[in-house]
Structure formats: structure tokens, C-alpha cells
C-alpha positions in Angstrom: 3.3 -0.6 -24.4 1.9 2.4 -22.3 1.8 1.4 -18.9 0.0 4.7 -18.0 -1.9 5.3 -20.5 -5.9 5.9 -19.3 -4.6 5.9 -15.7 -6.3 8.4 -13.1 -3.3 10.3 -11.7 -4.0 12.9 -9.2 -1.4 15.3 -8.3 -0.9 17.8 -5.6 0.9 21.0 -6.3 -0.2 20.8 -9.7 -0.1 24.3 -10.4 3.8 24.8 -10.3 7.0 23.3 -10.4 7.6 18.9 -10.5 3.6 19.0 -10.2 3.1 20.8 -13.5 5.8 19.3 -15.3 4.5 16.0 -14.1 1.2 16.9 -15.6 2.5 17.9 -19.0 4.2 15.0 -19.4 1.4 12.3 -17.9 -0.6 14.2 -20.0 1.5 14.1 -23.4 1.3 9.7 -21.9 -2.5 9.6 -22.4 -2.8 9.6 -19.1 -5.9 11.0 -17.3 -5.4 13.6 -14.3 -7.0 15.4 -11.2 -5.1 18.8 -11.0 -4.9 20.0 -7.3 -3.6 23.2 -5.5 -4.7 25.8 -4.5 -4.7 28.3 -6.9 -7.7 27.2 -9.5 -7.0 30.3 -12.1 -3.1 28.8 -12.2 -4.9 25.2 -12.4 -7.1 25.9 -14.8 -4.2 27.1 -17.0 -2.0 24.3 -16.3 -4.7 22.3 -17.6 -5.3 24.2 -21.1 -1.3 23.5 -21.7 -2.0 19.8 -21.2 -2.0 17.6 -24.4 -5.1 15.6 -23.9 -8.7 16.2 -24.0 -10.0 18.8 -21.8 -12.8 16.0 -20.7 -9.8 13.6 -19.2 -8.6 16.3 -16.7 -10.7 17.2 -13.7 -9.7 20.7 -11.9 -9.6 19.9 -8.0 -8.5 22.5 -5.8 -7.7 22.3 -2.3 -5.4 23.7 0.7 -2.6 20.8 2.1 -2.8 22.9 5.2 -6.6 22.5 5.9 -8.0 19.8 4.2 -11.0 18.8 6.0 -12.4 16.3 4.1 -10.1 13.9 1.8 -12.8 11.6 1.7 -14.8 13.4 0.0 -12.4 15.1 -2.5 -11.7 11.1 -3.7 -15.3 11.1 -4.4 -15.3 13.4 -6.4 -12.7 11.7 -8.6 -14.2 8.5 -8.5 -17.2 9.8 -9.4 -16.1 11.5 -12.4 -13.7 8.9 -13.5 -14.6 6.0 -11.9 -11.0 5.2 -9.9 -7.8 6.3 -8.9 -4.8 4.8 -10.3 -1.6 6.9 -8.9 -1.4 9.8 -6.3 1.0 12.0 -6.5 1.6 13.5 -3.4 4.0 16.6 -4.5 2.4 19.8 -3.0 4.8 21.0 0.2 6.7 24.0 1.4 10.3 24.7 2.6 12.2 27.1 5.2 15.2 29.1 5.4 15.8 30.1 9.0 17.6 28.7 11.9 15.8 26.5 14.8 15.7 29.2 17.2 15.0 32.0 15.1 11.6 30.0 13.7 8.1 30.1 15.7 6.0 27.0 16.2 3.7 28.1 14.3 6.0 27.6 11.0 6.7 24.6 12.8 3.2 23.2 12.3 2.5 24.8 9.0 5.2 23.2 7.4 4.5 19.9 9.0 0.5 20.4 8.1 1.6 20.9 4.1 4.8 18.7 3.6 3.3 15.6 5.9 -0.2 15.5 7.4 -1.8 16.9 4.0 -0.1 14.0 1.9 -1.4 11.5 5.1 -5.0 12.7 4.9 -5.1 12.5 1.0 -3.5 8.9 0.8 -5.6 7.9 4.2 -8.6 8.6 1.0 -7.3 6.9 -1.7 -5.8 3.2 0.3 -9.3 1.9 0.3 -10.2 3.0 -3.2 -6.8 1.1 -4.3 -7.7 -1.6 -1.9 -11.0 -2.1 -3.2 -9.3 -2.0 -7.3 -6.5 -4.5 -5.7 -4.0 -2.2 -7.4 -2.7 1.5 -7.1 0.5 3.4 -6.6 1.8 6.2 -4.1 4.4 8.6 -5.3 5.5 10.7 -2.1 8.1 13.8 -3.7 10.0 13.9 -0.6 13.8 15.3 -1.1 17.4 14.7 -0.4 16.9 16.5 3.2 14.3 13.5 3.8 17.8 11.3 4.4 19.9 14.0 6.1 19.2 17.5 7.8 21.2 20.7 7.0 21.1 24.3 8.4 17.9 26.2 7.9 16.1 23.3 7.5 15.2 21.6 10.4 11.4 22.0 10.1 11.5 21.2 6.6 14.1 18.0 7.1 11.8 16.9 9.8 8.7 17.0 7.6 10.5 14.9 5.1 11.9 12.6 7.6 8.8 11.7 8.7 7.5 10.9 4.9 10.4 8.8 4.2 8.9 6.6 7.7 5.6 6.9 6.7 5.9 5.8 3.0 8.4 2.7 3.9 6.0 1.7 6.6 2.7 2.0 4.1 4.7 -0.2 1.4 5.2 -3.0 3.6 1.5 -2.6 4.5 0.0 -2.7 1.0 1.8 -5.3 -0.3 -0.4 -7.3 -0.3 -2.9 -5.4 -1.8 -1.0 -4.6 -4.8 -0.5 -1.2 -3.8 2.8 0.2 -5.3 5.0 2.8 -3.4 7.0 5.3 -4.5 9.8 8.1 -2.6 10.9 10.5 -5.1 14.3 12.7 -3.0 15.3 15.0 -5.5 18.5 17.4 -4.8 18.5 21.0 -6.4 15.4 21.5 -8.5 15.1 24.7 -10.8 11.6 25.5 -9.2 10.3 28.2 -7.2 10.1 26.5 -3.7 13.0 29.0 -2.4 11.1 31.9 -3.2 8.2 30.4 -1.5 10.2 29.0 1.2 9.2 30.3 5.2 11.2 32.6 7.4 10.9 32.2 11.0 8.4 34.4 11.4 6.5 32.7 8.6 6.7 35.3 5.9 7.8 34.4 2.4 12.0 34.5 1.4 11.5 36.0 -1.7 14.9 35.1 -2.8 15.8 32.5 -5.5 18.5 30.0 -3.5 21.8 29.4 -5.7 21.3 25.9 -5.3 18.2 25.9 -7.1 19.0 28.6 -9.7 21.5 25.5 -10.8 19.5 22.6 -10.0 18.2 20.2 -12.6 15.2 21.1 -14.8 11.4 20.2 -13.6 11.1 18.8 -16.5 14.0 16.3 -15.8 13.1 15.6 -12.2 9.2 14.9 -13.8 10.7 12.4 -16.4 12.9 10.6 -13.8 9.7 10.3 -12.0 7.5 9.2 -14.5 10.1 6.2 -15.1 10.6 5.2 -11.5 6.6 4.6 -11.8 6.7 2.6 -14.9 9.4 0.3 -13.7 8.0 -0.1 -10.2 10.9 1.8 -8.6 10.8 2.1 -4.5 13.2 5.2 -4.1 15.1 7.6 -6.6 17.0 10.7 -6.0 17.2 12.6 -9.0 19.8 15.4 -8.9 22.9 16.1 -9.5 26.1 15.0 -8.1 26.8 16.8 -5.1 23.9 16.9 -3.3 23.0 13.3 -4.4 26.4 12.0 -3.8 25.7 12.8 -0.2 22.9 10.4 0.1 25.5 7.5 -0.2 28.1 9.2 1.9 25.4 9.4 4.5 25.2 5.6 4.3 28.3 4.5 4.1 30.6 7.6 5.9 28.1 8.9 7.9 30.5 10.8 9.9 32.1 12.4 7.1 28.5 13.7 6.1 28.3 15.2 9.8 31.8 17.0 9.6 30.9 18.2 5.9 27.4 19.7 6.7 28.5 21.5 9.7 31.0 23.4 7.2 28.5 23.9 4.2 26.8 27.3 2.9 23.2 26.8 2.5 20.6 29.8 2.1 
């Protein structure tokens, strides 16, 4: 059995990273998917790599900073395919800079693409998945979602305030058989450092150690894709270390304090 096979799946951040691993391997699952980001060219490629037929996947670009109409963006897909099945809310942005060295504006721009652009997007889709009395939400949030470290605190907040919003919306759409998911991953071997904001909102350019020895996409993707077929609520794929802190949060959470005010993040 194929749970996902000839499900709609629209993902954000398609064009990189989880978000195009994701779609490689929903793809290689028969699923059929809306590619979103901004880049069309990168989006168009992503979807020539897929295994499927080039009729089940529907190239939909937009911006998570400025979306100005969702509604009519899950048109689009409903008109071409007739429903949506799964979002995939992945697209986001991080930040290496400390509070005081960052400007509001990064502020906002990080909160715009990690939280209000996922909002907007699943504000679209609820009544669709109402309507079908089934659907599910995957939010990829992140380990910093459940604790904050240094150089982070824009980005920690934005995925503090996904792991609210998410719980909040499960207990909401119970009842209309509306599945949600909160992906955390730790260290991912992606490109989000490089793309990651300074404080004065121009690119790092670096490639973070962390990440250099973080799990594969394609790992993190896989983890995913199972959460969603067993009707998981929250997952943290990862390694050890940064994973292991998730629990020491819960259960030491002053231990977690002591250690992040000693650790080496960049």
C-alpha cells in the first residue's frame, strides 16, 4: 500500500535543500506535486529530475516574503488538479548575528519568510482540506523552534512561533480530519548558512560547520516522508547532539541554559 500515491503535495522551497529532496522522493512515491519558490529556472529543473510525468507536477512560483494572494495561488492548484492533499510548508531563512548587532528590518524579513508566509499559504489551503474533510500540514520548523541559541534569536523566534501556531491548528482541525505535522530537524547538510542574514541583512556566505556535518537532505526528506505516512505529530531528525538537547530541554532545562550559554555556534 502507497498511502501517497496520486496525492497533491505542494511544497515551498522546492527549489533547494529538504524541499527538493522532498520532491524527488514524493515524486519517485507517485505522488503528484506543486513546486514553489522563487527561482522558476531552479524549479523548472527540479522538476525535469523528478521521476513522474511531467503532466503531474505543476511549476508555481512565488516570494514567502510578499505573497499577496494565497488564495489565489490554491486556485491555481485546484484547478489544475482538482485538490490539495499535503502542504509542505518548508521555504524559510536563518541568521547569524547577535540581537543588537541585527536591524528590524531582518527582524521582519525573517519573520515574513519563516512564519507569516507559511500562515498565509495554509490560511489558503484549511478550507480546501475542510471542504475534502481530509488534508495534512507539514511545518519544517527546526531544533531552535524548542530552544534559542546565540545568533539566532530572530530565527528561534520565527520558529517558536510555528511550533504555537501548528499545535494550536491541530487541535483545531481535528475535527475536520486535518493532519498536522512539525518537522525540527538539527544540522542539515543544506545551503541555509550560506543564505543565512547578517544584521544588516546581507547574505553570510559561509558554509556553518554544523551543517557541513549535518545529516543528508535526503535523510531528513525520508524521515519526513514517514512521519507523514504514519500520522506522526513532531519529529526531530538529526543527529545526536543537537537532538539530544531537545530532551535535555525538557527534562534538565537548566542544564540546557548553563550549556548554551557556553556553546560555539556560527
Amino acid at each position: 500500500m502507497n498511502p501517497l500515491k496520486n496525492k497533491v503535495v505542494w511544497v515551498t522551497g522546492a527549489s533547494s535543500g529538504i524541499g527538493e529532496a522532498l520532491c524527488y522522493q514524493l515524486a519517485e512515491k507517485g505522488a503528484k506535486l506543486v513546486l514553489s519558490s522563487r527561482n522558476t529556472a531552479v524549479l523548472n529543473a527540479v522538476k525535469q529530475n523528478c521521476k513522474a510525468d511531467p503532466k503531474d507536477i505543476l511549476v508555481l512560483p512565488l516570494d514567502l516574503e510578499n505573497i499577496k494572494n494565497a488564495d489565489g495561488l490554491a486556485n491555481i492548484i485546484t484547478d489544475y488538479f482538482g485538490r490539495i492533499d499535503i502542504l509542505v510548508n518548508n521555504g524559510g531563512i536563518s541568521q547569524r548575528a547577535l540581537f543588537v548587532d541585527t536591524s528590524p528590518t531582518v527582524f521582519r524579513k525573517i519573520m515574513e519568510i519563516n512564519f507569516f508566509g507559511g500562515v498565509e499559504l495554509t490560511r489558503a489551503v484549511v478550507p480546501i482540506m475542510s471542504r475534502q474533510k481530509a488534508g495534512h500540514i507539514v511545518a519544517i520548523s527546526s531544533v531552535t523552534g524548542k530552544f534559542g541559541t546565540p545568533l539566532r534569536s530572530a530565527y528561534a523566534a520565527s520558529k517558536h512561533a510555528m511550533h504555537g501556531f501548528y499545535d494550536a491548528l491541530r487541535a483545531e482541525l481535528y475535527h475536520d480530519k486535518i493532519k498536522v505535522l512539525l518537522v525540527a530537524p538539527g544540522y542539515v547538510k543544506t545551503k541555509i548558512s550560506y543564505n543565512a542574514l547578517l544584521g544588516d541583512g546581507s547574505a553570510n556566505n559561509e558554509l556553518d560547520p554544523g551543517q557541513a556535518n549535518g545529516i543528508s537532505t535526503e535523510e531528513c526528506a525520508n524521515a519526513t516522508i514517514k512521519a507523514i505516512e504514519e500520522g506522526k505529530y513532531e519529529i526531530y531528525p538529526g543527529k545526536l547532539k543537537e537532538v539530544g538537547a531537545v530532551y535535555i530541554k525538557r527534562f534538565f532545562p537548566s542544564m540546557l541554559r548553563d550549556l548554551v550559554r557556553k556553546v560555539n555556534v556560527r
